[in-house]
Biopython code that builds the backbone (N, CA, C, O; Angstrom):
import numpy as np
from Bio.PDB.StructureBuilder import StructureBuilder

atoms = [
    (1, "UNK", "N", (50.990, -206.644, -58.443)),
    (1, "UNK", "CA", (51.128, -205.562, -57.514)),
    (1, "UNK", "C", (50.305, -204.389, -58.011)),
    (1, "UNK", "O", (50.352, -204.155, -59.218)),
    (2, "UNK", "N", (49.603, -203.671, -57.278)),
    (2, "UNK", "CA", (49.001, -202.751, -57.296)),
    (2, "UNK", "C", (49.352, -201.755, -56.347)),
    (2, "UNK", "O", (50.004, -202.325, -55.472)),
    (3, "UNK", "N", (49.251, -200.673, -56.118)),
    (3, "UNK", "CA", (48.835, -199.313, -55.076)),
    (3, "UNK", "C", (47.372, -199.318, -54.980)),
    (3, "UNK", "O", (46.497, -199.699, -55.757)),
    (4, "UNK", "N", (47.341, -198.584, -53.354)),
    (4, "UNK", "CA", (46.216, -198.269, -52.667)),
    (4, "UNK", "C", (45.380, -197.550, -53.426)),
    (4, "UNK", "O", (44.177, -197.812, -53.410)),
    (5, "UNK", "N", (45.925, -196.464, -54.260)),
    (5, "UNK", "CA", (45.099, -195.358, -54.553)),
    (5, "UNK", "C", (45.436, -195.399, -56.656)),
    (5, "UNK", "O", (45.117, -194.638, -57.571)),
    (6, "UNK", "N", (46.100, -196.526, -56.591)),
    (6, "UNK", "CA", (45.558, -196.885, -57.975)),
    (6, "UNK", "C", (44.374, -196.583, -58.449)),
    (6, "UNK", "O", (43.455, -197.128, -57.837)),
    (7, "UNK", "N", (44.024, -195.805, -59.457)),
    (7, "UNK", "CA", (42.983, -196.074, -60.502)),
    (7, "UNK", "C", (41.918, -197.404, -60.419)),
    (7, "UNK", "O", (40.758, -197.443, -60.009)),
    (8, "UNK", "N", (42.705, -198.376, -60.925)),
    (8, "UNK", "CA", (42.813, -199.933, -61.333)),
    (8, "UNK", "C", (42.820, -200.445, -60.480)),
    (8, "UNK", "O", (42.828, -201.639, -60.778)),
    (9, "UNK", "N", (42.823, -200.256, -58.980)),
    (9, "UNK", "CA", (43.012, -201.019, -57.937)),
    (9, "UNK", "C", (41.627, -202.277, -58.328)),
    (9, "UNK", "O", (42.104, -203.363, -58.656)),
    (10, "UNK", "N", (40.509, -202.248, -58.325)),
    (10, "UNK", "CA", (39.681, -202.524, -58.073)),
    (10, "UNK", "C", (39.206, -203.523, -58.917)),
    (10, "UNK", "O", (38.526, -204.487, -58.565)),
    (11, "UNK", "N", (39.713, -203.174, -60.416)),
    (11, "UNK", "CA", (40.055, -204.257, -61.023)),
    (11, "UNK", "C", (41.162, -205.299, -60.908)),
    (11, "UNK", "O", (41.028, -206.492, -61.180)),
    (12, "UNK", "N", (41.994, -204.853, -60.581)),
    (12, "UNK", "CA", (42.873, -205.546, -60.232)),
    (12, "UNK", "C", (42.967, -206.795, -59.282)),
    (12, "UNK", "O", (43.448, -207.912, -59.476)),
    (13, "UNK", "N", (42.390, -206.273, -58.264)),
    (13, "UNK", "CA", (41.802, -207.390, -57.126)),
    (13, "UNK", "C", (40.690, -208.301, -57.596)),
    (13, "UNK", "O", (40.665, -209.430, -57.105)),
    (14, "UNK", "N", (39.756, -207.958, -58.492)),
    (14, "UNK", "CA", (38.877, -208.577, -58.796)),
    (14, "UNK", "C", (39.221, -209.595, -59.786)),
    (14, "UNK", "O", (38.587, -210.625, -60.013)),
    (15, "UNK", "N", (40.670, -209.053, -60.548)),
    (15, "UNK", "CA", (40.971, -210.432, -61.217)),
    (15, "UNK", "C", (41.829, -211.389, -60.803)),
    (15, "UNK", "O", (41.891, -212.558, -61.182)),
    (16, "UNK", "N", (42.747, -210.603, -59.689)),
    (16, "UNK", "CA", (43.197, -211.651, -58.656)),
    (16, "UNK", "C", (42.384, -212.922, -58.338)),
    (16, "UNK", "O", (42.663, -214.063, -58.706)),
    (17, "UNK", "N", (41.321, -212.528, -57.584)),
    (17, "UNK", "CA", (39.877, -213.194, -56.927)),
    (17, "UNK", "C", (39.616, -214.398, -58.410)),
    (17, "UNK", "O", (39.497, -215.623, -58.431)),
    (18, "UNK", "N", (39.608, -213.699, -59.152)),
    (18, "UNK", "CA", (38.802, -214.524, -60.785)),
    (18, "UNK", "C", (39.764, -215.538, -60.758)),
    (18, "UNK", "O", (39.257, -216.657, -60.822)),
    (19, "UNK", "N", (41.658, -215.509, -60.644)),
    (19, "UNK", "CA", (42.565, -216.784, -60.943)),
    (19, "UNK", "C", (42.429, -217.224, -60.036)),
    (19, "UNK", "O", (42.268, -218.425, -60.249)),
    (20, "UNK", "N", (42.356, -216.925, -58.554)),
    (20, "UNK", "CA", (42.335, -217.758, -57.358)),
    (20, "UNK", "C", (41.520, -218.742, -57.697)),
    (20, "UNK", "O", (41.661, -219.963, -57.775)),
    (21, "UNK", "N", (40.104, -217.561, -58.000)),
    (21, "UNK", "CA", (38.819, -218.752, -57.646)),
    (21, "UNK", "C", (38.932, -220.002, -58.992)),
    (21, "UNK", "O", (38.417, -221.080, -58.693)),
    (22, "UNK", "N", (39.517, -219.919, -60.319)),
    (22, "UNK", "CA", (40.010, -220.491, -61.456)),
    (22, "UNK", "C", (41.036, -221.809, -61.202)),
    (22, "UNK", "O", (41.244, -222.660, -62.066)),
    (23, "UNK", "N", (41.684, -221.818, -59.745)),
    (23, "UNK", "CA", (42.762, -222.356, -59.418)),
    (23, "UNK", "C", (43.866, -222.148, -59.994)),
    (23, "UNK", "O", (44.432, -223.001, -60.678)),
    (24, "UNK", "N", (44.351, -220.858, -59.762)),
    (24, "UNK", "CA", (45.482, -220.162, -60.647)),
    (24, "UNK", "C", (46.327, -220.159, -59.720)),
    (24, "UNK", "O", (45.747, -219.974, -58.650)),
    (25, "UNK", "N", (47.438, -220.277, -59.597)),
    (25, "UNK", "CA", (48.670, -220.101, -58.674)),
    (25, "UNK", "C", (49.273, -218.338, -58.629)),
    (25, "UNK", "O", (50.236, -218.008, -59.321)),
    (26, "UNK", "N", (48.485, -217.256, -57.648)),
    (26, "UNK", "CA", (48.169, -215.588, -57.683)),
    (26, "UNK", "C", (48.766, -215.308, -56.316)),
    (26, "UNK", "O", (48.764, -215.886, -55.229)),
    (27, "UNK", "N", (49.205, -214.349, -56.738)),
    (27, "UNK", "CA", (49.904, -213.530, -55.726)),
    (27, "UNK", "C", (49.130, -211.978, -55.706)),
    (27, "UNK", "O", (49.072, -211.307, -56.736)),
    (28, "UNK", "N", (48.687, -211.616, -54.711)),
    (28, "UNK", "CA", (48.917, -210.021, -54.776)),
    (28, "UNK", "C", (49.409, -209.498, -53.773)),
    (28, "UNK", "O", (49.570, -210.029, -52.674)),
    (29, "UNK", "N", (49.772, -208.045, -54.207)),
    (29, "UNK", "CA", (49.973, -207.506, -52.973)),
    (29, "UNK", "C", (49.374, -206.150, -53.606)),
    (29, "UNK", "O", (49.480, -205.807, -54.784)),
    (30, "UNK", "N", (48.637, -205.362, -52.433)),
    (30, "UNK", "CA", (48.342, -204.092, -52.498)),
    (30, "UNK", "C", (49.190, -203.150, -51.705)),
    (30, "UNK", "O", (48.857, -203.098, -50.521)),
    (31, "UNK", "N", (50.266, -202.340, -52.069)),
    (31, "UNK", "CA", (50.940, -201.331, -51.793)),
    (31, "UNK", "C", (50.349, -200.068, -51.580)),
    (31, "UNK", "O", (49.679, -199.411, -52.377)),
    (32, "UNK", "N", (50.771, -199.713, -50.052)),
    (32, "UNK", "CA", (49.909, -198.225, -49.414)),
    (32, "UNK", "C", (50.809, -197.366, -50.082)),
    (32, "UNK", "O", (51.940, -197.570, -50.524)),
    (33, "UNK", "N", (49.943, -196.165, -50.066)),
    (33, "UNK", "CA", (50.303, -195.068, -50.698)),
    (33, "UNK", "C", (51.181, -194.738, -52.264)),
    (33, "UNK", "O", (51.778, -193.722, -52.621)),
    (34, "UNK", "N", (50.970, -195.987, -52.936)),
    (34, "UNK", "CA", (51.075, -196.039, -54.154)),
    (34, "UNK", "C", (49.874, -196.195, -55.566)),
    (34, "UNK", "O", (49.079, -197.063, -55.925)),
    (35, "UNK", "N", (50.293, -194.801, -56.079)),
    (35, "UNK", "CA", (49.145, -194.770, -57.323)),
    (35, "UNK", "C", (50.051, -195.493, -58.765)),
    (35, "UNK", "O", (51.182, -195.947, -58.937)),
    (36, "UNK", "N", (48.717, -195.267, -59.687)),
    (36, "UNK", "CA", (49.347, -195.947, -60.844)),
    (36, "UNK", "C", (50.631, -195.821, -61.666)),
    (36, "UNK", "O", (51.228, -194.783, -61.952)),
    (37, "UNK", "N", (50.878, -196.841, -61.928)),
    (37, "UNK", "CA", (52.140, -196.756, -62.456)),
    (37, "UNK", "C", (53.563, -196.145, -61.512)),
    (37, "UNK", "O", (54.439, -195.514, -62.103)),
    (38, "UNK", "N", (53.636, -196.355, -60.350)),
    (38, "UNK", "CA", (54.405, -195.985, -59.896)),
    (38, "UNK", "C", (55.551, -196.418, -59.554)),
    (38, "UNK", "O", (56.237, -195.701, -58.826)),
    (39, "UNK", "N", (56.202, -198.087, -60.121)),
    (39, "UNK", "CA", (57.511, -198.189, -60.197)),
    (39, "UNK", "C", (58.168, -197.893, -61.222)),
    (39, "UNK", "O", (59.373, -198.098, -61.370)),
    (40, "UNK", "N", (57.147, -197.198, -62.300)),
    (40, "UNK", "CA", (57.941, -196.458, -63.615)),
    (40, "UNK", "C", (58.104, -195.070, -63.752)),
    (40, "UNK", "O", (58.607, -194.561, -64.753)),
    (41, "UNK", "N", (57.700, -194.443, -62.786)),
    (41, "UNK", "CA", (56.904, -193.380, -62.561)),
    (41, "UNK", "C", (57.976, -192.421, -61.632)),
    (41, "UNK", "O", (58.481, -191.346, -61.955)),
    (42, "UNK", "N", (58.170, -193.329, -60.141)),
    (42, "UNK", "CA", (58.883, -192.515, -59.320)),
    (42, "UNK", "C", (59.582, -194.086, -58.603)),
    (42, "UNK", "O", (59.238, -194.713, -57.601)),
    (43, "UNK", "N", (60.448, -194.288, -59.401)),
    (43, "UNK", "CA", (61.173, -195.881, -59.300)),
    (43, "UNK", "C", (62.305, -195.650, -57.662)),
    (43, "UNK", "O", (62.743, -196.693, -57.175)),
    (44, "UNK", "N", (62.602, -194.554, -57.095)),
    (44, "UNK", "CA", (63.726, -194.017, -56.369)),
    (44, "UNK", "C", (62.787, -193.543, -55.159)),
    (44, "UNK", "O", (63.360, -192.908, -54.274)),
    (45, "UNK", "N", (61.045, -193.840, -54.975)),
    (45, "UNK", "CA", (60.388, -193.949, -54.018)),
    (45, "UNK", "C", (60.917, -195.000, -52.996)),
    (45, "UNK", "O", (61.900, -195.728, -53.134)),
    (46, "UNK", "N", (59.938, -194.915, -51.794)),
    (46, "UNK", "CA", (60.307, -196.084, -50.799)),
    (46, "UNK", "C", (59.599, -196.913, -51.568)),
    (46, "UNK", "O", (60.339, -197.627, -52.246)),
    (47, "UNK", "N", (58.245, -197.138, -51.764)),
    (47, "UNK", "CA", (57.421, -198.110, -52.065)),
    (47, "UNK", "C", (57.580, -198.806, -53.929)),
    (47, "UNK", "O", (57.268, -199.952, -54.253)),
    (48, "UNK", "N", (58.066, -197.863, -54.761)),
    (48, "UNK", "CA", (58.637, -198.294, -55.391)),
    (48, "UNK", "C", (59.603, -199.661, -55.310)),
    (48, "UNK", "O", (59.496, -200.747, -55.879)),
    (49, "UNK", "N", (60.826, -199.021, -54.134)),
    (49, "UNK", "CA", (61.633, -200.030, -54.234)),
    (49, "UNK", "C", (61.186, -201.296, -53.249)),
    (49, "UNK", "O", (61.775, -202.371, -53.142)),
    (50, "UNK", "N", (60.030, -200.884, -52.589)),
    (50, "UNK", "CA", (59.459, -202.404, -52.044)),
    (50, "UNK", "C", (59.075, -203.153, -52.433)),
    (50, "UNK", "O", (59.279, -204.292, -52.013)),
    (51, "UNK", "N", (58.102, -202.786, -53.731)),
    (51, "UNK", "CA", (57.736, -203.408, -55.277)),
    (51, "UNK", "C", (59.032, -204.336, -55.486)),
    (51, "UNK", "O", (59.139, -205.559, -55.404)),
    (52, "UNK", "N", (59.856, -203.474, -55.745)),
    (52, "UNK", "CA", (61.011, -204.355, -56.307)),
    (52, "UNK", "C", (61.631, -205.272, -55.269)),
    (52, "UNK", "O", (62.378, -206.219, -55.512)),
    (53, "UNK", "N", (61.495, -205.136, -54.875)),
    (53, "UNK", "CA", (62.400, -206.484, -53.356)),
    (53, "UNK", "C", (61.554, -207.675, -53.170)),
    (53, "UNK", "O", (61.947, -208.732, -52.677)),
    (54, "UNK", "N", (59.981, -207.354, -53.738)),
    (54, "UNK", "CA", (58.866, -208.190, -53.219)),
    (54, "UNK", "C", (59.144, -209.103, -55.051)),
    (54, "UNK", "O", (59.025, -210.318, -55.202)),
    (55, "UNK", "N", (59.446, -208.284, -55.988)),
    (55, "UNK", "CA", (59.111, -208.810, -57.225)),
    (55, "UNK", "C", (60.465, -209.647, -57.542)),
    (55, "UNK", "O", (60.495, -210.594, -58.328)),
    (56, "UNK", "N", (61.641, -209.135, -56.776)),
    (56, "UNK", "CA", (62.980, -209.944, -56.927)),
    (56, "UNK", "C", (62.527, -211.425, -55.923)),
    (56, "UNK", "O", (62.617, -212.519, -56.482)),
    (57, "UNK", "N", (62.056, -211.363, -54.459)),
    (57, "UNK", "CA", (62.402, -212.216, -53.695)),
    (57, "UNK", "C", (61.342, -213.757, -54.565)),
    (57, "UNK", "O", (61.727, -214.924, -54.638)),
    (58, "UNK", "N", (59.979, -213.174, -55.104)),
    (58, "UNK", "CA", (59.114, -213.766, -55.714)),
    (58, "UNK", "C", (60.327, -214.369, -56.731)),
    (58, "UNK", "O", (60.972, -215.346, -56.351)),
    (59, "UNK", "N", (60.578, -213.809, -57.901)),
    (59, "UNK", "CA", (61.735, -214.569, -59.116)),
    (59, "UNK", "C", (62.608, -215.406, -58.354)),
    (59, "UNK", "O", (62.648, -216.600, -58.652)),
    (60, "UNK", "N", (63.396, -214.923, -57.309)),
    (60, "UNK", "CA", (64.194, -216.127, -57.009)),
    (60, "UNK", "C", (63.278, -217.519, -56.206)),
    (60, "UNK", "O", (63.688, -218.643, -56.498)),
    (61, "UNK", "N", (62.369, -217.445, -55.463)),
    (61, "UNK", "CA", (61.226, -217.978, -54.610)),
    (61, "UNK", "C", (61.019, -219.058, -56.093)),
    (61, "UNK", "O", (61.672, -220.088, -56.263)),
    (62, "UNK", "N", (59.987, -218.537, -57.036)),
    (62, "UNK", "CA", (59.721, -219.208, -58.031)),
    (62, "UNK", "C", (61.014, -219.583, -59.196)),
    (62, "UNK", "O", (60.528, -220.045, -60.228)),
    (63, "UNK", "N", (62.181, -219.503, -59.223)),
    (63, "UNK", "CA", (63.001, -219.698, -60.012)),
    (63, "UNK", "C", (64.249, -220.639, -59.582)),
    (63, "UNK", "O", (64.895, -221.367, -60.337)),
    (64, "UNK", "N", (64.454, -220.434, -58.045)),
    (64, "UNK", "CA", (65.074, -221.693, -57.063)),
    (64, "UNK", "C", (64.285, -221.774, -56.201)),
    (64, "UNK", "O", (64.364, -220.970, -55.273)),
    (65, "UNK", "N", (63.119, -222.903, -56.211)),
    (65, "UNK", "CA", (62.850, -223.053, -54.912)),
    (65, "UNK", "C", (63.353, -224.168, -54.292)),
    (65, "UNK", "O", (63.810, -225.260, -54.631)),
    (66, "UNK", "N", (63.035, -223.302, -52.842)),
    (66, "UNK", "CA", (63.912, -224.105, -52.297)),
    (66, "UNK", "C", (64.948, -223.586, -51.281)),
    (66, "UNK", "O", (65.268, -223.879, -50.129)),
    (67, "UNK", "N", (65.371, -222.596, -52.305)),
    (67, "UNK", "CA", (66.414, -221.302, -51.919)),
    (67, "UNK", "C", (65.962, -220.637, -50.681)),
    (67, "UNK", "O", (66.586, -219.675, -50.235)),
]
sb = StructureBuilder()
sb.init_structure("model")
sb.init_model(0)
sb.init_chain("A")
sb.init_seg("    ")
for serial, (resi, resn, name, xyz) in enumerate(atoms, 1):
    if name == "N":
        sb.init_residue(resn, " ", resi, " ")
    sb.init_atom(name, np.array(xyz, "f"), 0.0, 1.0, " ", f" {name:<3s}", serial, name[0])
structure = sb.get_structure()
């Protein structure tokens, strides 16, 4: 996960792209109106806690699938 207006955005995607194209099993998501570090940052945001719903539903997704 990244934000829009991340710093790092740009790397970030580009190493996404690098495991895809590697045949890596990658997820991203780019989050609007979120800069760096921002589920440590301002954790009690909206997008913060979308981070987190997207990063919980992923753990259970990959941890029961199936579920």
């Amino acid at each position: 996960m990244v934000g829009n207006i991340d710093g790092l955005l740009d790397e970030d995607v580009d190493y996404a792209r690098r495991l895809i194209t590697a045949g890596v099993p990658t997820d991203l998501h780019v989050l609007a109106g979120a800069p760096h570090a921002f589920d440590s940052l301002m954790p009690d945001t909206t997008v913060a806690q979308r981070a987190q719903r997207i990063l919980e539903d992923w753990l259970v997704e990959h941890r029961h699938p199936g579920s």
